[in-house]
C-alpha positions as CSV (number, residue, x, y, z in Angstrom):
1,X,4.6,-1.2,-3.0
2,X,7.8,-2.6,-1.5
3,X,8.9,0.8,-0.2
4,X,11.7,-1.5,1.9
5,X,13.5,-3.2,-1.2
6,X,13.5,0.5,-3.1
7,X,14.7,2.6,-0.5
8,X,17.9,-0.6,-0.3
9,X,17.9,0.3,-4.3
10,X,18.3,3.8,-3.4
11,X,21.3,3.8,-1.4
12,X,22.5,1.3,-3.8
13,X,22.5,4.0,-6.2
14,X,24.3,6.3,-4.4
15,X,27.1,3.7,-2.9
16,X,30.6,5.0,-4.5
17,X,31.8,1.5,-4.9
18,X,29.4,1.1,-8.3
19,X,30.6,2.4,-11.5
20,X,29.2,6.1,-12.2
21,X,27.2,4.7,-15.5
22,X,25.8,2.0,-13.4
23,X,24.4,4.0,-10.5
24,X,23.3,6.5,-12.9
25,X,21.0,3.2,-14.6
26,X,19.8,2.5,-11.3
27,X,18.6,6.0,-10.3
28,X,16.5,5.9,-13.1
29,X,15.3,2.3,-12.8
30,X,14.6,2.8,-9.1
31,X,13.2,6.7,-9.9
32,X,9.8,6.8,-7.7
33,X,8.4,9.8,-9.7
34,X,7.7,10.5,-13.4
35,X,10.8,9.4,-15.5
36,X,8.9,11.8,-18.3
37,X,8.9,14.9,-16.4
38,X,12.5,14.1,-15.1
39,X,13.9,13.9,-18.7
40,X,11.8,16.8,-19.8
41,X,14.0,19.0,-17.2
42,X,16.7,17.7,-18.5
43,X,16.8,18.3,-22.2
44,X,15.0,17.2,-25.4
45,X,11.9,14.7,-24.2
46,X,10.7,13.5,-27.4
47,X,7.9,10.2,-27.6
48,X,7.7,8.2,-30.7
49,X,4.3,5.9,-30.6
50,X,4.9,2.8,-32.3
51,X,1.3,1.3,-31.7
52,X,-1.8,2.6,-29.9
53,X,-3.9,-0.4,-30.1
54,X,-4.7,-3.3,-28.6
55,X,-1.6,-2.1,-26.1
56,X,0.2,1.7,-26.3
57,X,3.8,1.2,-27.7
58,X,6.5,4.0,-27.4
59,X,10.2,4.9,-27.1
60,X,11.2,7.7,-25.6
61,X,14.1,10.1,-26.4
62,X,16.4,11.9,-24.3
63,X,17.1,14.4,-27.5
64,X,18.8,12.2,-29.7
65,X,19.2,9.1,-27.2
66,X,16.9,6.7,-27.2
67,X,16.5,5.9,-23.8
68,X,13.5,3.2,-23.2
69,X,11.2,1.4,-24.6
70,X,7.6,0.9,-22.5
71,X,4.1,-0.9,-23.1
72,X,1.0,0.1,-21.8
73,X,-1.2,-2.8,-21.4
74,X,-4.9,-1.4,-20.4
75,X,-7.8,-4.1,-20.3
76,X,-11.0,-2.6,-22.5
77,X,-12.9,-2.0,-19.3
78,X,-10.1,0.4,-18.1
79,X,-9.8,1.7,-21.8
80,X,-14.1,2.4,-21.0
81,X,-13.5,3.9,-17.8
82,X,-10.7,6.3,-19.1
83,X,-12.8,7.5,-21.7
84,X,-13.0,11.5,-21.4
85,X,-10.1,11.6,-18.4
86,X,-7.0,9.7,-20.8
87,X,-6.5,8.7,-24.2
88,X,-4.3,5.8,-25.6
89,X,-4.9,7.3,-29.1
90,X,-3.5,11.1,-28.1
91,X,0.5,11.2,-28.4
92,X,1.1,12.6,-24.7
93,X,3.2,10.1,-22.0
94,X,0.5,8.1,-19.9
95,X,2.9,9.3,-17.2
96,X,1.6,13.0,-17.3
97,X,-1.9,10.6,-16.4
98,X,-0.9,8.7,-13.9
99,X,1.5,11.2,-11.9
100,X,-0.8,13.7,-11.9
101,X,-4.2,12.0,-11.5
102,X,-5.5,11.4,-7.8
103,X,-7.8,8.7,-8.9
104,X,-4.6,6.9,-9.9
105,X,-2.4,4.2,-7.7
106,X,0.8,2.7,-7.9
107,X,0.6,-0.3,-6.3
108,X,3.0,-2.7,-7.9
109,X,6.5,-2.6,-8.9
110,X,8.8,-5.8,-10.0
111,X,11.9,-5.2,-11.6
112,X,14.2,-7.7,-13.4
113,X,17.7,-7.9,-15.4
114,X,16.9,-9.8,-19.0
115,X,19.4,-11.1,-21.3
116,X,16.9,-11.9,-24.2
117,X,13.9,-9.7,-25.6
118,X,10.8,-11.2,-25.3
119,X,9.2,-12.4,-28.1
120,X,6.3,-9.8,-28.3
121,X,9.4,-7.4,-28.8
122,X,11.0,-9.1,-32.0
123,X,11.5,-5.4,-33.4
124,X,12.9,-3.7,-30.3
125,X,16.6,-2.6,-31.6
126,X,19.1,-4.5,-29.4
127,X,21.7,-1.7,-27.9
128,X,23.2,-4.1,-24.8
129,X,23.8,-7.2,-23.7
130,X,21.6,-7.1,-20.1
131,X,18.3,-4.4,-19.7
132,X,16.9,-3.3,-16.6
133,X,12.9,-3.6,-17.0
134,X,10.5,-2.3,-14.0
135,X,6.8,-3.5,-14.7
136,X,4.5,-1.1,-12.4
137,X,0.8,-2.0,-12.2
138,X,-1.9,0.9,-11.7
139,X,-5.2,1.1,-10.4
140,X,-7.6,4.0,-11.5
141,X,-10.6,4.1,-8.8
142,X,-10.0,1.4,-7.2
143,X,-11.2,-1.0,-10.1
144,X,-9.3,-0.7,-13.6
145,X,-6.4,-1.9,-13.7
146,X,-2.8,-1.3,-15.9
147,X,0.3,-2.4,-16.6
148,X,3.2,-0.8,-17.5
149,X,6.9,-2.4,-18.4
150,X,9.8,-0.1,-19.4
151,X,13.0,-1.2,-20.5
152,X,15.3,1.2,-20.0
153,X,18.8,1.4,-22.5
C-alpha cells in the first residue's frame, strides 16, 4: 500500500484551507480502517444488498443518507476458499470480514475522481456531479484474491 500518498491525503484532510464538506469527503475516502464500523458509532448503519451473485452489490446508509455504493468482486476460487469463514449470500458488511480476519490483506488501494458512472452501474442513482471511488484489493492467505470499489456520495 502507498502508505506515502495517504498519509499526504491525511493532512490534506485536515488542512483549514479546504471547505469543511470537502475535508469531511476526504476523511472518509482516505479512512484506513472500516468505514462500516466507523458509521456504526456514529448513528443508524443500515446495508441494502442489491445483488449477491456473480459480484456482492450494496448501498450503505448512514440512517436515512445514503452514503456509498460498493462492489465486491470475488473470483469462484476465493468464493471456494471462503466457504465456512465468509458468505456473499449472508447480509453482513464484508468489512466486518476483512477488518477483523488475520488471514486477510490489504494490499492495494487506487483512488479516482469520476464524472460519469460506469456502465456496469446504469442503475446507481446520480446525487453529484464528481464521486470519489477507492478500489482496495484483498488477499485471503496469501492466494485469493478480491476487489472492492466504493463510491462514496
Amino acid at each position: 500500500m502507498q502508505y506515502e500518498v495517504l498519509n499526504a491525503c491525511d493532512n490534506a484532510t485536515r488542512s483549514q484551507a479546504l471547505p469543511f464538506y470537502i475535508r469531511d469527503l476526504l476523511s472518509w475516502v482516505f479512512y484506513r480502517h472500516s468505514t462500516t464500523a466507523r458509521i456504526r458509532k456514529m448513528s443508524g448503519f443500515h446495508l441494502d444488498v442489491l445483488k449477491n451473485s456473480p459480484h456482492r452489490e450494496v448501498r450503505i446508509f448512514n440512517g436515512e443518507n445514503l452514503f456509498m455504493y460498493a462492489r465486491t468482486i470475488a473470483p469462484q476460487a476465493t468464493q471456494n476458499a471462503l466457504k465456512g469463514v465468509y458468505s456473499f449470500q449472508k447480509p453482513s458488511p464484508i468489512g466486518d470480514f476483512l477488518f477483523h480476519s488475520p488471514d486477510v490483506k490489504r494490499y492495494q488501494v487506487s483512488l479516482e475522481i469520476i464524472k460519469e458512472i460506469p456502465d456496469w452501474l446504469q442503475d446507481f442513482e446520480k446525487h453529484s456531479k464528481t464521486y470519489w471511488v477507492r478500489h482496495t484489493i484483498w488477499q485471503y492467505k496469501m492466494q485469493y484474491t478480491l476487489s472492492l470499489v466504493e463510491i462514496f456520495y
